[in-house]
C-alpha angles and dihedrals in degrees: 000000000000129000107256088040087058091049093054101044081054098055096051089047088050089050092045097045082042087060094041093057094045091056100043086052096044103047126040107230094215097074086077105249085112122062133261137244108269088194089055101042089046102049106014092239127119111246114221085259096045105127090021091125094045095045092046088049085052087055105049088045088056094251103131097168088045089051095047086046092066099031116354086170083073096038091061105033096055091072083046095047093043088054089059102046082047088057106048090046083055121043112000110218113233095222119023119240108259096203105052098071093054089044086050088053093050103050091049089056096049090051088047094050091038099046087048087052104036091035091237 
């Protein structure tokens, strides 16, 4: 990939994210204009990203305890996920951790078993 290539693969990113955000904070996906989730119609059972919209809209709208109510898995992760971003801009590793992407799996499973069991 070349430089200007990346640049500019950035600043598209960096538009698209920009709109998303301005939809999901201006309008509240629980008024049905967003879809729903298919894993959860269909069993009955929360996904480990059921909530997400509404959680990300909360945000957005400066309601924390609103957001961790409907997926408190997002809410923490996002400082998490932006660390990491932040990380590789910065300062590329040379070899990739072979045991983040399994402990990320994991703890998404567990969220996804314990939220189904405790209602969360």
């Amino acid at each position: 990939m070349t430089p200007n290539t990346k640049k500019a693969a950035w600043a598209l990113a960096a538009i698209a994210a920009f709109f998303a955000l301005y939809i999901y904070a201006r309008f509240d996906p629980a008024d049905n204009i967003f879809p729903r989730c298919p894993f959860h119609w269909a069993t009955g059972l929360k996904c480990p990203g059921c909530g997400s919209q509404r959680a990300l809209h909360q945000l957005l709208n400066k309601d924390l305890v609103a957001a961790v109510r409907y997926n408190a898995a997002l809410v923490i992760s996002i400082p998490l996920l932006i660390i990491l971003l932040l990380a590789e801009i910065i300062k590329p590793p040379r070899r990739h951790n072979k045991i983040l992407p399994w402990a990320i799996i994991i703890i998404i499973a567990l969220w996804w078993i314990l939220r189904n069991i405790f209602g969360w």
